[in-house]
C-alpha positions as CSV (number, residue, x, y, z in Angstrom):
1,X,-80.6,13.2,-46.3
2,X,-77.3,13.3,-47.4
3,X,-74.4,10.8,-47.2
4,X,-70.8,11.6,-47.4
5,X,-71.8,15.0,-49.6
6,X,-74.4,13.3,-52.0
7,X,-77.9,13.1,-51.8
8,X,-79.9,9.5,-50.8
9,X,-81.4,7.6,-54.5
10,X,-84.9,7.6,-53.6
11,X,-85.5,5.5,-56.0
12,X,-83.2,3.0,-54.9
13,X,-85.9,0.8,-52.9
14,X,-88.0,0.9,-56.2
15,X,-85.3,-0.4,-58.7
16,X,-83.9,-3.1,-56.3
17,X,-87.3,-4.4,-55.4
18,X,-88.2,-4.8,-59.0
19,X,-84.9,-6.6,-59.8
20,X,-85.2,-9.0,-57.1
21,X,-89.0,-9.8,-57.7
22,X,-87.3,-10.5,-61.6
23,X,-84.3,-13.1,-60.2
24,X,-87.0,-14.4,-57.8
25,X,-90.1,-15.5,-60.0
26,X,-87.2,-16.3,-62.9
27,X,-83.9,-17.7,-61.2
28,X,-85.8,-19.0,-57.8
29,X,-84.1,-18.4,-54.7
30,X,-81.5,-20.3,-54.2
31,X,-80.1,-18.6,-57.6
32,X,-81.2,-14.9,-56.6
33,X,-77.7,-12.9,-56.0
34,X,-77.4,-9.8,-54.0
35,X,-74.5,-8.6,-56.4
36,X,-76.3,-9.2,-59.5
37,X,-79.1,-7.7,-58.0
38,X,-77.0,-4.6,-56.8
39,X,-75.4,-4.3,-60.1
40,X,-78.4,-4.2,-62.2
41,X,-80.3,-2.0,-59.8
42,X,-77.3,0.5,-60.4
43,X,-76.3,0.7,-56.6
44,X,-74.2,-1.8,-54.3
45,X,-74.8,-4.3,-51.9
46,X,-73.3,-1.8,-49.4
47,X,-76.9,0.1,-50.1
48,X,-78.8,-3.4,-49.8
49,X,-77.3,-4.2,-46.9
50,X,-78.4,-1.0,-45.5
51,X,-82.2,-1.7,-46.3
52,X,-82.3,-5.5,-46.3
53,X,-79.8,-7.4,-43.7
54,X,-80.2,-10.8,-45.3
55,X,-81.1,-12.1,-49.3
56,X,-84.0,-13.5,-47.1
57,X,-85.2,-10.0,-46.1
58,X,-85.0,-8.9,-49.3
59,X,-87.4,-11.8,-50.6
60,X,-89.7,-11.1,-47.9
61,X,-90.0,-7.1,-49.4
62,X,-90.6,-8.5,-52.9
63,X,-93.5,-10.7,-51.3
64,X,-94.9,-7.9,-49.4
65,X,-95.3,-5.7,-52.5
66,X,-97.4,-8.9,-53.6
67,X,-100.2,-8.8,-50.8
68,X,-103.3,-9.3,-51.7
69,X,-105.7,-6.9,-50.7
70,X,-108.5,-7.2,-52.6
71,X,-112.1,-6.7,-50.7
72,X,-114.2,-9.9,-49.1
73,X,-116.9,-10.8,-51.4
74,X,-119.9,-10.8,-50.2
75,X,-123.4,-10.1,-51.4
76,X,-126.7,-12.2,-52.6
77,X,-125.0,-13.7,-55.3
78,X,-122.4,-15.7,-54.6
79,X,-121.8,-17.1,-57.7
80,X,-121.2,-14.2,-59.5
81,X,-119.0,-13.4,-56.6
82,X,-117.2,-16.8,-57.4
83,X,-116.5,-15.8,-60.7
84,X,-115.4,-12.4,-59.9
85,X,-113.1,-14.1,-57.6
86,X,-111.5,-16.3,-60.0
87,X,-111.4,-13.0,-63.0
88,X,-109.2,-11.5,-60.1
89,X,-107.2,-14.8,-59.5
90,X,-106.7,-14.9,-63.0
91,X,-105.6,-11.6,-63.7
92,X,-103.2,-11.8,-60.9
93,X,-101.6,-15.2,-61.9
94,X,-101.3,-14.0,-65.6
95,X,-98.9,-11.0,-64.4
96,X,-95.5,-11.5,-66.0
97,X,-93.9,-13.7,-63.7
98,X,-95.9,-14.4,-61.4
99,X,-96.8,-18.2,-62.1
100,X,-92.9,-18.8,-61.7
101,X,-92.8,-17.2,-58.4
102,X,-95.3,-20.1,-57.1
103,X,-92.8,-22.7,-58.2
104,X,-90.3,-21.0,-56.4
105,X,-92.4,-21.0,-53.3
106,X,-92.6,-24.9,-53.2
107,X,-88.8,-25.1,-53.7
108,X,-87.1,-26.8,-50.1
109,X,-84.2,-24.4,-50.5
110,X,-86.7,-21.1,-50.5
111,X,-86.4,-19.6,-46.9
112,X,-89.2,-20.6,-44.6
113,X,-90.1,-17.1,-43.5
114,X,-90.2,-16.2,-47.2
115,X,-92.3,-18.9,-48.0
116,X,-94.5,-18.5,-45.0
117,X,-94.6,-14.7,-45.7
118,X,-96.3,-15.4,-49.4
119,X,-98.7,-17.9,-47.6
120,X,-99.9,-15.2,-45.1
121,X,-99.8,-12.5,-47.9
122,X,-101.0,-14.2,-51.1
123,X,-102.0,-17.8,-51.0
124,X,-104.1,-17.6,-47.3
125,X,-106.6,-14.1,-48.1
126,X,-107.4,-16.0,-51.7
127,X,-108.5,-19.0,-50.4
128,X,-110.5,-16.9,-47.3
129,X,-112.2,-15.3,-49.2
130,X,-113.4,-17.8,-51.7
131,X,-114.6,-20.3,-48.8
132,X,-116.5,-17.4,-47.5
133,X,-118.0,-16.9,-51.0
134,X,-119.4,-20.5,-50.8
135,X,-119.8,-21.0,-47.5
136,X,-122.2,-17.6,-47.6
137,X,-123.6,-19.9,-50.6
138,X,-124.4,-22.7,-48.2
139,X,-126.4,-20.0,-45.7
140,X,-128.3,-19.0,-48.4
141,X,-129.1,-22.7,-49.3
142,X,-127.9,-22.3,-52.8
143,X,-125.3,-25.5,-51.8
144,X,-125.1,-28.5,-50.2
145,X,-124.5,-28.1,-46.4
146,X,-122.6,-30.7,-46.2
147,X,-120.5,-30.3,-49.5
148,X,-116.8,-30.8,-48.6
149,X,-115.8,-26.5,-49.1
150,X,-112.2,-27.2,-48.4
151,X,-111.7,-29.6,-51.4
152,X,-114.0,-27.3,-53.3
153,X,-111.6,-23.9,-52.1
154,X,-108.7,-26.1,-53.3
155,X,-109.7,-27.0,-56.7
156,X,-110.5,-23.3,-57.9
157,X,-107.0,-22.8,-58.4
158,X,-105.6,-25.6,-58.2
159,X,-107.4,-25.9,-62.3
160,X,-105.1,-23.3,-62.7
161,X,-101.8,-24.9,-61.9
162,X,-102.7,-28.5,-63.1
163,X,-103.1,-26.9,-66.6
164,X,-100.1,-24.7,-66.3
165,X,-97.5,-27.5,-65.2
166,X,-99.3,-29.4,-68.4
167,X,-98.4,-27.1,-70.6
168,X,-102.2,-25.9,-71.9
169,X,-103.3,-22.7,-72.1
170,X,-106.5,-22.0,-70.0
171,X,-109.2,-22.0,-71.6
172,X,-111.8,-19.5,-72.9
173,X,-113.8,-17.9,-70.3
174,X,-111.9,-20.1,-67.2
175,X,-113.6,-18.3,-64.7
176,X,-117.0,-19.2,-64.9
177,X,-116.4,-22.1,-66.0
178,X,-114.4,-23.1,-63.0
179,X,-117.0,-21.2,-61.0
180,X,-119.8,-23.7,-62.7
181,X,-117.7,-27.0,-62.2
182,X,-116.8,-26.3,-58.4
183,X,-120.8,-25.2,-58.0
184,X,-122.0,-28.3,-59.5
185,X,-119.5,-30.0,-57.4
186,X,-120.9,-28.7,-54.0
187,X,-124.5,-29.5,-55.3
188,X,-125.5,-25.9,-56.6
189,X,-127.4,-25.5,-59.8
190,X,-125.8,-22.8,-62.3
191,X,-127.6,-19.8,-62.3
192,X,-128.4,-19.2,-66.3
């Protein structure tokens, strides 16, 4: 499609999205700027505005690209579903910027519908599918049925932020590891 004799940057929606998931993991956003946004992208807010009404929008694109789609675990060993759970967690939190965008998250001045957005998205199909993971665990009787699951959900990655914001590295092999603490936790016994 053309516009005033020139033809649409396709690639418009590509470079601006990457830009603003940069300001937004980095800057936070209160700090992320349409213009500097526009200007880096190589386009003008004129072309933002035509794709995303409102900085708020915009975030909510960049959080969308982030959706977590990977499949519900579920098979006889939940476990090793546990720890494949927490490889995948890991990977994705190691992405460059990515631990940054979760601070920005918690910050009052991010937009609710942002924030709620990368609840729905990121944050809410994690933590599904790992309390399914033990709760299939506690059908199969390889649990306590009456351990506490939504502490236990909670402390799988929340080991991962507790040693980020501290400043150490995580250590070697962190998901099984984590998988074996929370299992011992529930009352499972580590499979060798």
């Amino acid at each position: 499609m053309s516009v005033a004799g020139r033809s649409r940057d396709t690639d418009i929606d590509t470079r601006v999205l990457k830009v603003a998931g940069r300001q937004l993991s980095c800057a936070g956003y209160d700090a992320m700027s349409l213009a500097a946004i526009a200007a880096e992208a190589g386009t003008t807010r004129q072309a933002l505005y035509r794709r995303w009404a409102t900085k708020a929008e915009l975030a909510a694109a960049v959080v969308a690209q982030l959706a977590d789609e990977a499949a519900d675990r579920s098979s006889a060993d939940p476990f090793g579903d546990l720890v494949r759970e927490l490889t995948d967690f890991q990977r994705g939190v190691s992405r460059s910027g990515r631990l940054s965008l979760v601070g920005t998250m918690l910050q009052d001045t991010t937009d609710g519908d942002v924030r709620a957005q990368y609840r729905a998205r990121v944050v809410a199909p994690r933590r599904r599918r790992i309390r399914a993971i033990l709760d299939r665990a506690a059908e199969l009787n390889l649990i306590d049925a009456d351990a506490d699951l939504d502490v236990a959900v909670s402390m799988t990655t929340g080991s991962w932020y507790g040693r980020a914001l501290a400043g150490d590295r995580p250590p070697a092999n962190w998901p099984a590891r984590t998988a074996a603490l929370i299992w011992r936790a529930v009352g499972g016994t580590v499979p060798t």
